[in-house]
N, C-alpha and C positions, 0 to 999 in steps of 0.2 A: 488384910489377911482373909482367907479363903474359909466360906464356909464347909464345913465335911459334914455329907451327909452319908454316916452308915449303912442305915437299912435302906435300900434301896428300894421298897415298896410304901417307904413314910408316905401316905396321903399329902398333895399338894406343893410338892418344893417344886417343881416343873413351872409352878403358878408362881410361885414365891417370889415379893421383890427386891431388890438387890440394889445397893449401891455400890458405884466404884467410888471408893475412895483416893483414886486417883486422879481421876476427870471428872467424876460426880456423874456420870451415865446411871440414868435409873430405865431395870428392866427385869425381865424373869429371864428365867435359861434358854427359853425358846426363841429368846432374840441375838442371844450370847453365841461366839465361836466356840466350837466342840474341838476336843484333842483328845480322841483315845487313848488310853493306856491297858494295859494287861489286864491292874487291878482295879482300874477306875476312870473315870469319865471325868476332864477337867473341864469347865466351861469360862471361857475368859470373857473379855468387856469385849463390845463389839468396836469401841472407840481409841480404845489405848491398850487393848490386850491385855490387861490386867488378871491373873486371876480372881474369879469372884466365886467359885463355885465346884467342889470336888464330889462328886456321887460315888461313892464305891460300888465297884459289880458286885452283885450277889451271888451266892455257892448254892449247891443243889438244892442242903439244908434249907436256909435264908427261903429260896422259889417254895421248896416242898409248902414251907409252914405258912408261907402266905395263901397258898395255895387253899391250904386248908382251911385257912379264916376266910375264905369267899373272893380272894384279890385276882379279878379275872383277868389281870394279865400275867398273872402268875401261873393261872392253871392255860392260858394260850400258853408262855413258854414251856410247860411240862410237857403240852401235846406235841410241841415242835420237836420236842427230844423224844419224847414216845417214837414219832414218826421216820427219825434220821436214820438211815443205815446204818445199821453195826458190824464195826469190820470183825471179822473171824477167823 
């Protein structure tokens, strides 16, 4: 079974290691195959495709308040939206 991670600014799951429990692949996310989704980020075993790993995207809220506590890539993505064109 897949771990879910909510808050997408938790410190450290990027590093986090991970077992498949279907081939026994041990690894962090950054070794895993990505599959976007809308609301979330699946990351499967690089070996057997298994999922091992769901990150859900964060809402404005979620960025704002990281933002606020010091999470600098929280406040990079604020500036990216600061900075996009707004249609009118």
């Amino acid at each position: 079974m897949a771990t879910t991670i909510e808050n997408y600014f938790t410190p450290g799951w990027r590093e986090q290691l991970h077992t498949c429990a279907a081939c026994e692949w041990k690894g962090s996310s950054r070794a895993m195959v990505m599959e976007l989704d809308e609301e979330a980020t699946e990351y499967d075993c690089p070996v057997c495709e298994n999922p091992l790993l769901v990150v859900m995207h964060p809402d404005l809220a979620q960025v704002q308040t990281a933002a606020a506590e010091g999470n600098a890539e929280a406040r990079e993505q604020l500036e990216i939206l600061a900075s996009a064109p707004r249609a009118g």
